[in-house]
C-alpha positions as CSV (number, residue, x, y, z in Angstrom):
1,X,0.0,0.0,0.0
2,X,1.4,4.1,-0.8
3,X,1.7,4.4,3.3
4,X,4.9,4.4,4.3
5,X,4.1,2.5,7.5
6,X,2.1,0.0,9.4
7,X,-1.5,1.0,9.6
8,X,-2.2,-1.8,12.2
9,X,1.3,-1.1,14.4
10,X,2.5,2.3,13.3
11,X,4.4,3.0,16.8
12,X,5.6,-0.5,16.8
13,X,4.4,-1.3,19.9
14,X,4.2,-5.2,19.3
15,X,8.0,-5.7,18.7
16,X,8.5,-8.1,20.8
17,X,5.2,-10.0,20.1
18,X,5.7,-13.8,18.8
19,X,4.1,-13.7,15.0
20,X,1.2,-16.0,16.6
21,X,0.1,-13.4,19.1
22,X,0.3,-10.4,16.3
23,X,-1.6,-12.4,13.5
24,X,-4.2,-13.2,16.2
25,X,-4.7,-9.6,17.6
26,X,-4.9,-8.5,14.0
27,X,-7.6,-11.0,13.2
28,X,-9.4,-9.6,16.7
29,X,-9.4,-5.9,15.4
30,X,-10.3,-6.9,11.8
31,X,-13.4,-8.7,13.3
32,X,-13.9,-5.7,15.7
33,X,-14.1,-3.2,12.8
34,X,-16.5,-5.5,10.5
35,X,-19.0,-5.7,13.9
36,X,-18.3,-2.5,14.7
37,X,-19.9,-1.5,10.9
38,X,-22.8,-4.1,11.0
39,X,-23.7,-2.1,14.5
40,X,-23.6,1.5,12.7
41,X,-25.7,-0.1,9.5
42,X,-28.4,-1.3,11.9
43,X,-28.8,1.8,13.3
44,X,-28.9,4.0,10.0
45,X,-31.1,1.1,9.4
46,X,-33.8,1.6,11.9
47,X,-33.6,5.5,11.7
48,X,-34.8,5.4,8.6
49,X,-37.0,2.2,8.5
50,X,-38.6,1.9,11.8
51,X,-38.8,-1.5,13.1
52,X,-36.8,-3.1,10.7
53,X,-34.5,-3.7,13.6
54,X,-36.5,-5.3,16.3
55,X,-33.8,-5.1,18.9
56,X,-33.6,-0.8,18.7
57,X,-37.0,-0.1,18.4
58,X,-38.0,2.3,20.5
59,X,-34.6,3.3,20.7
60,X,-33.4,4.7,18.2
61,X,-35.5,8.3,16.8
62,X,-36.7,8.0,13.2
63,X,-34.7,9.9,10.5
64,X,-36.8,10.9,7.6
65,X,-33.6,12.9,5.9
66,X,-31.0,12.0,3.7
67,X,-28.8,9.4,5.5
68,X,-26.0,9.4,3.0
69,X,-26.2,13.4,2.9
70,X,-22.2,14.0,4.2
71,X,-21.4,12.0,1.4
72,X,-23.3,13.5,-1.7
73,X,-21.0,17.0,-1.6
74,X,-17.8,17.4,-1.1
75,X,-16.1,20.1,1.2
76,X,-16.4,22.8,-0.9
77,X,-20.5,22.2,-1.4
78,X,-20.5,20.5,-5.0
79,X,-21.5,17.2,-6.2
80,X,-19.2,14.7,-6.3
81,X,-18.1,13.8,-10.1
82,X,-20.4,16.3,-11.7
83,X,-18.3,19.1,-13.2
């Protein structure tokens, strides 16, 4: 990848780790980021379906906006790819 260093161990803190222990701390935040996105897509889920997650209704407010709004501009205001 164009990064110059280590995007899981930048500060190199796991030196002196055995391989074994770093390839299965790695695995443990791989899996920590994919549940942590499931969590975030259930609750842009049930903001703007209500009750399509059982678990957070009543929880969670309804959103009847644009979820993906920060993402249709960019930071100057314009549309992304339209020139």
């Amino acid at each position: 990848h164009p990064v110059p260093f280590n995007l899981y161990d930048p500060f190199k803190f796991s030196k002196n780790m055995s391989e074994d222990k770093k390839a299965s701390r790695l695995r443990a935040e791989i899996n920590n980021g994919r549940l942590a996105q499931i969590g975030i897509l259930g609750f842009l889920s049930e903001q703007v379906c209500p009750g399509s997650v059982p678990a957070l209704s009543g929880i969670v407010q309804p959103y009847d906006g644009e979820p993906m709004a920060p993402f249709v501009t960019n930071y100057m205001g314009e549309a992304f790819g339209i020139n």
